[in-house]
N, C-alpha and C positions, 0 to 999 in steps of 0.2 A: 335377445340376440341383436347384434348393431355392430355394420361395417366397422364402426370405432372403436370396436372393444378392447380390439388389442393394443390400439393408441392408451389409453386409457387406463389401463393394465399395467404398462411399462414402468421398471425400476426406475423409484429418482436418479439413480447413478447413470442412466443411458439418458436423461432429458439434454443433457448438452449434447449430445452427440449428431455429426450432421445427417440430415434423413436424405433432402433432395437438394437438386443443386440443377439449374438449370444453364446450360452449356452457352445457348445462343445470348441470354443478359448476364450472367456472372450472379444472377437472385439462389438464395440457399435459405431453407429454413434446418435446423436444429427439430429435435424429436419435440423437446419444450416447447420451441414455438410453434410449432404444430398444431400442439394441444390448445397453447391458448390460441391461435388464430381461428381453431374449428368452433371453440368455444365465442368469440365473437361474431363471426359469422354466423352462426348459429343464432347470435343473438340480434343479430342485426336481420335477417330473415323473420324471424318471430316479430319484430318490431313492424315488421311488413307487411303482419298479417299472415304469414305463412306460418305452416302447423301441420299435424301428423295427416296423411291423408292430401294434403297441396299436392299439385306437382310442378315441378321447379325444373326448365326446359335449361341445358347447358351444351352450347354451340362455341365452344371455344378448343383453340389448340394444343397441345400438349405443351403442361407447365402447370405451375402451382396453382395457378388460378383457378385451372379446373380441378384442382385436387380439395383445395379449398370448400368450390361449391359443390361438388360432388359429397365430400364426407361432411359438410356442416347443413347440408339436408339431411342428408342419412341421419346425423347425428340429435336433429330433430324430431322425426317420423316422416318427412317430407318424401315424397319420389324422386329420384332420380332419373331424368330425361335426356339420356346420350344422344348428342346429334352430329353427325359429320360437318366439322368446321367449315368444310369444302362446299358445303349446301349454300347455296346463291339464294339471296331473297324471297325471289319467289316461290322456293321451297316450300319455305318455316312456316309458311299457312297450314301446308297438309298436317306439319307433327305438333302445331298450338293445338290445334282443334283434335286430333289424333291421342294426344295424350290427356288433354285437358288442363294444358301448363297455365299459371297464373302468376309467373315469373318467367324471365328469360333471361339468362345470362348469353349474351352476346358481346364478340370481337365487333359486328359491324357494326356503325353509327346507326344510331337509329334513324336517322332522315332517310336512309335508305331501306327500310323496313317495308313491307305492303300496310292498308291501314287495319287490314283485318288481321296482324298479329298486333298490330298495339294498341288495337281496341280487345283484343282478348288477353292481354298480358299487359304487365309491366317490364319492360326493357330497363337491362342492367349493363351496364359498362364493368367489366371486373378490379380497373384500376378503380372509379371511382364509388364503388361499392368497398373498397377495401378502408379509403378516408372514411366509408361511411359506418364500418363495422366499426374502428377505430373510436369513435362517439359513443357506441353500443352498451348500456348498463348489462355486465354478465352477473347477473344475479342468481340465486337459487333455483328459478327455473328454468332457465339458461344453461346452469353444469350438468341438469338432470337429463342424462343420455337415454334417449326414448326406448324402448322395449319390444322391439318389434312382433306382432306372429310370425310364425316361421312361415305359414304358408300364406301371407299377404303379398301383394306386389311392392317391390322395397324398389326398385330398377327399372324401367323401360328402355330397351338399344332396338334400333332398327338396322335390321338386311340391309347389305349394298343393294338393294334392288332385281334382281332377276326377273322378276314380274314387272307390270305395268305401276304399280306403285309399291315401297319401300312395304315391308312388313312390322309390322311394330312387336317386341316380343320381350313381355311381363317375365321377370324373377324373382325368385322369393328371397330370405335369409335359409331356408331350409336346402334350395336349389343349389345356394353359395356354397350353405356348410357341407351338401357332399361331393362338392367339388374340390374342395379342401382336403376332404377325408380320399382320395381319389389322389390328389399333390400331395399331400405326405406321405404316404407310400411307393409311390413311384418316382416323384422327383429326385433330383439330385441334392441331396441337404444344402444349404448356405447359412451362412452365417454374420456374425458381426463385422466379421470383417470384408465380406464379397462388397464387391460393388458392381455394379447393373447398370449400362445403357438402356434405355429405353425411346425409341423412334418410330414403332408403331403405332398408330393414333389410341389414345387411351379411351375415343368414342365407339370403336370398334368392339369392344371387350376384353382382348387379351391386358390391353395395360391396367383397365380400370378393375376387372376381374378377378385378374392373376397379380400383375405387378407392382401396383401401386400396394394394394394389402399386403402383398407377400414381403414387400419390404420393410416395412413394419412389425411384420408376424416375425421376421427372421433377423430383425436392428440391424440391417442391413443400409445401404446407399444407392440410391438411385440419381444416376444424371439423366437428364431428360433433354431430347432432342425434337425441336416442333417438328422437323418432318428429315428425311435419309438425305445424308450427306456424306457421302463414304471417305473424303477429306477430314471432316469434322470429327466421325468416328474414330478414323485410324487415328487425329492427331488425341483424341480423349483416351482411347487405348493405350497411347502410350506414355501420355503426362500423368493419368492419375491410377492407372494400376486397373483397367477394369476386367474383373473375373467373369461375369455373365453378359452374352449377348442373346440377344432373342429379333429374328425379323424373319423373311417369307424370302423366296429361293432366290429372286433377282437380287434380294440385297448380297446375296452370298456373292454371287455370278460377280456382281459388281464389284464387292472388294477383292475374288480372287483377279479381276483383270487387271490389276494393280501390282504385278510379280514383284517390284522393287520394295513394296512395303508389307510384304507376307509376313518378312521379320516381326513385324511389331503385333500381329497377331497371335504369336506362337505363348506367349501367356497366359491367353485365353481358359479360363478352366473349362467353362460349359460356353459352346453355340449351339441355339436351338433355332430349329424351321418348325414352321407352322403353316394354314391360309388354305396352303397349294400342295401339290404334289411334287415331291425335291426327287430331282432326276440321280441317279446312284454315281453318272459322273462326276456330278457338285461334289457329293461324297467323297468319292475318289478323289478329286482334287483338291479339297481342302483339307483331307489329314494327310495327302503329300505334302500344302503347303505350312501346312501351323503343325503338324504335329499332334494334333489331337481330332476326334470322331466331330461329326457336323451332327446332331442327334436333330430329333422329328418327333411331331406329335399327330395325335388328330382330334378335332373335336370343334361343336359351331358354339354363337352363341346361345343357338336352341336347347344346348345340351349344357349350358354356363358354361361354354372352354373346353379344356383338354379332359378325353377319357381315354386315349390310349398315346402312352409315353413310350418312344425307344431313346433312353437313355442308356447308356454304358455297353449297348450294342452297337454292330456294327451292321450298316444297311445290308440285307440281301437282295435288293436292288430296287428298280424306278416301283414308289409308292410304299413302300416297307415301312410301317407305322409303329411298329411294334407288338408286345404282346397284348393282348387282351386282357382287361384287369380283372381282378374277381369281383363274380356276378353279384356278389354282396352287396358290392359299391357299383356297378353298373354294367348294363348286361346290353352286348353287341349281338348283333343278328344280321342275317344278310337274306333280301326276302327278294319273291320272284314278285311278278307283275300282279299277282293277287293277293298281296302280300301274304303268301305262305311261306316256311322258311325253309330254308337252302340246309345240306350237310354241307359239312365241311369239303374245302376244294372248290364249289361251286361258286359262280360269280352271277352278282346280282345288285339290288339294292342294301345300301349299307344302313342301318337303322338302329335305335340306340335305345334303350330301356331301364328307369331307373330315377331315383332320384334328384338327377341335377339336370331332367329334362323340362323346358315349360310346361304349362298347362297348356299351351296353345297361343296361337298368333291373335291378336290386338281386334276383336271385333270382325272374326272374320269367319264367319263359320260358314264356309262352303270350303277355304281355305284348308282350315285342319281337318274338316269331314276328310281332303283329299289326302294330308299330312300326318296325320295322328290316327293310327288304329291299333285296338287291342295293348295299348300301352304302348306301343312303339312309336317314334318320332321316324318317320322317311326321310333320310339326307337329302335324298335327289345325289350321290354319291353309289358312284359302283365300284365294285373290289366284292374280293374271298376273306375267308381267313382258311388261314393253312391247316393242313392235317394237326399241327404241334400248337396251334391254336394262335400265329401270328395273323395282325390284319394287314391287309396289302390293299390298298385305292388302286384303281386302274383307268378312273375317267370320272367322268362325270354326266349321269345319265340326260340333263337337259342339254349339255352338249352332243348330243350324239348324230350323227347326220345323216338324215334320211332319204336315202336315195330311192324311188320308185319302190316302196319298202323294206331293198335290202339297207340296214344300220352300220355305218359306218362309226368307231370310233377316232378321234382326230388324232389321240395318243396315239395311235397305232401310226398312223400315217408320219406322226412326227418322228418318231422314235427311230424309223429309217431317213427321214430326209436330215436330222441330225448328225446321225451314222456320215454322210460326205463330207469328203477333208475339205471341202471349199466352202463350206452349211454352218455358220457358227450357232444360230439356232434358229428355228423355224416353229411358228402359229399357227395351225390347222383352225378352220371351222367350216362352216356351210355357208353355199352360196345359192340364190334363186335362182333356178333354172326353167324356164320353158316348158321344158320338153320331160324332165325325170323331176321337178320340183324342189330337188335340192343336188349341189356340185360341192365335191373337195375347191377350198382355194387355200393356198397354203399361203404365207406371206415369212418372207427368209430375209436374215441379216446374214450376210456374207463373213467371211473371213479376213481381215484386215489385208487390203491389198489382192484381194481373188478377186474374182468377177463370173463367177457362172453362168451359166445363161439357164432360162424356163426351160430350153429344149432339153437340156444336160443333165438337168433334175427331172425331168419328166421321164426319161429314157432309165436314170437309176433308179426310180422307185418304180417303174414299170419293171425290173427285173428283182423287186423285193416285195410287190403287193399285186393281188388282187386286182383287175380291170377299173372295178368301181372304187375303190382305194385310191387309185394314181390322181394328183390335182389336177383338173381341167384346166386353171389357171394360177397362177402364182406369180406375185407379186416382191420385189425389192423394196428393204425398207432400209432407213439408216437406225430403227429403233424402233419399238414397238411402243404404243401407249398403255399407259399404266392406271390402275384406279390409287385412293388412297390410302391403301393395304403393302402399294409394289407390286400388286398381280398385276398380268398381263391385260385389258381389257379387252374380255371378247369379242363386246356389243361391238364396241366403238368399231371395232377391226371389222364386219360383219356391216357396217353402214356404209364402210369406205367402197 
């Protein structure tokens, strides 16, 4: 088993054909040169020293580069080591020493490195690692595409962070292939002729996971954009034909406030949300405006990606993930606080069972003592699944805000402060309080041209919530901060 198999696989007739095409330089490779770049690179790593078992750390942005080192490890026996491009310096100490990389492919210069990642690695530039693949004898041991275990760690990506430190979390080729087996039955077929934006970070999982393979698996096209630009999209949308978009609710939000260029979305075959919880207005408003459904997944990387797809449904509203797949391929559960499990209807913790879940987090065992029980992975995600056996998210249980211990969720609070024609959209979380230890503060982006005031909001949701419900305090904003996903950032919001 090997991420490159399916590269490898491919009819001679499909090697000319373009695979990726990168939007912000105008760089493309061809299926062909794919093959042979992975196969240099590959061998130019080898010449490095690296071999089955390395792990080869990759901190760069979305584009060939990283597709490069990515699959010409893999395609050795090497690790793969995803790291958020966005990681400052003084990060990449904790994931050299965390993974145990012995390589780094880095965007930063290295003078700006700490010395304890370049005493423990060697630092790679990927332009000049490409001159350098370029020199590389691809010899016989070079083509021979490595054999992996299934249940070895083939992958290491780390959490955005929710904790005090990043979580590190190991995948196998076994974790892949039933995540695969889990996409082919549920996904929406593609083909040779689809073509795929991709602006997601492919450090994250969905792109390196799902889309970069899946383009491949399907002789499909991918254009790759290094970070959301909804100018850039809409003008790629419409110069080269593209049928799949895939991003997380704000990017939707943002291209629907664009009314004059809905037009050029309406050829769209498949959008997919993922990340977050897609509110059923998005819904609503995007197959007003394109004409087709806004579909939704659910799934982390703990679980390798997507295990419940609503495709070629339509939302039954805010959190509707879809149906639950069969338990063959992976088995959802919704547990109470000990984690016993819930009937149906009941809301709880959302939890996952199955094949394409980790073994557990990176060295961490008090971690998954608290994470992993009886086979089950804990999202830290709350929702039901329906009588008819749909799952529905409805918050997310470490957000939940704890007032003098009655639990507040922020969904709830939002979902009314939204509801005001003057309320374009509104951030709930917890605030430190004195006196009950945690407060609603809601933080609101207005309406183009409204002006609310705290008291006005405080009086409307006082007549739609619960005492301890209503926000103490609330805040104006011109825009909310984001992490490198497009979610909303809690923390950040939560500091201010």
């Amino acid at each position: 088993m090997n991420y490159c198999g399916d590269l490898f696989s491919l009819p001679e007739s499909l090697l000319a054909k373009r695979a990726f095409f990168e939007i912000d330089t105008g760089r493309s490779l061809t299926f062909g040169e794919l093959r042979s770049s992975v196969l240099r690179w590959s061998a130019a790593l080898r010449a490095r020293g690296i071999g089955p078992g390395n792990s080869v750390a990759i901190h760069l942005h979305n584009g060939i580069d990283f597709i490069l080192a990515h699959m010409a490890a893999q395609h050795l026996g090497a690790i793969s080591c995803l790291l958020d491009p966005l990681a400052q310096p003084k990060s990449l100490p904790y994931f050299v020493e965390k993974t145990r990389a012995t390589l780094l492919f880095t965007h930063l210069p290295e003078d700006s490195l700490p010395d304890a990642v370049r005493s423990a690695a060697a630092v790679v530039d990927p332009r000049a690692f490409e001159r350098e693949a370029d020199d590389a004898p691809v010899d016989a041991s070079s083509q021979g595409m490595h054999s992996w275990n299934p249940d070895t760690t083939c992958y290491i990506y780390f959490t955005s962070g929710t904790t005090s430190a990043p979580k590190g979390v190991p995948l196998t080729q076994a974790n892949h292939a039933n995540f695969f087996r889990i996409a082919d039955k549920y996904w929406q077929p593609s083909g040779e002729n689809s073509k795929h934006i991709g602006f997601v970070p492919f450090s994250h999982g969905f792109g390196s996971v799902f889309l970069i393979p899946w383009t491949i698996r399907t002789r499909s096209e991918l254009h790759i954009l290094r970070s959301f630009h909804p100018a850039k999209v809409l003008d790629t949308v419409s110069a080269v034909g593209i049928t799949h978009i895939y991003g997380v609710p704000s990017h939707y939000q943002q291209l629907l406030r664009l009314p004059e260029n809905h037009a050029r979305l309406a050829g769209i075959e498949m959008a997919f949300c993922a990340a977050a919880k897609l509110d059923i207005g998005t819904c609503e408003e995007w197959e007003k405006a394109t004409g087709t459904l806004l579909h939704e997944g659910y799934g982390l990387i703990e679980t390798t990606g997507g295990t419940v797809w609503r495709v070629h449904q339509k939302s039954r509203g805010t959190g509707h993930m879809g149906e639950c797949p069969d338990t063959s391929l992976i088995e959802i559960g919704i547990l109470d606080e000990d984690g016993n499990r819930l009937e149906r209807g009941s809301e709880g913790e959302i939890a996952v069972r199955g094949k394409s879940v980790t073994s557990g987090y990176l060295d961490m065992p008090e971690e998954n003592a608290r994470t992993f029980h009886d086979g089950w992975f804990r999202t830290g995600d709350k929702g039901y699944v329906s009588e008819d056996g749909h799952l529905f998210m409805t918050g997310r249980i470490k957000d939940i805000i704890n007032i003098a211990g009655i639990k507040i969720s922020p969904f709830e609070v939002e979902s009314v402060l939204n509801e005001h024609p003057e309320v374009s959209e509104a951030v709930v979380v917890s605030s430190e309080d004195p006196l009950y230890g945690e407060v609603v503060k809601a933080f609101v982006v207005a309406v183009p041209g409204r002006a609310p005031t705290e008291r006005e909001l405080v009086k409307y949701a006082s007549q739609h919530l619960i005492n301890f419900q209503v926000p103490k305090r609330i805040e104006f904003v011109e825009s909310f901060p984001l992490n490198n996903m497009g979610k909303v950032d809690r923390k950040a919001l939560r500091t201010r």
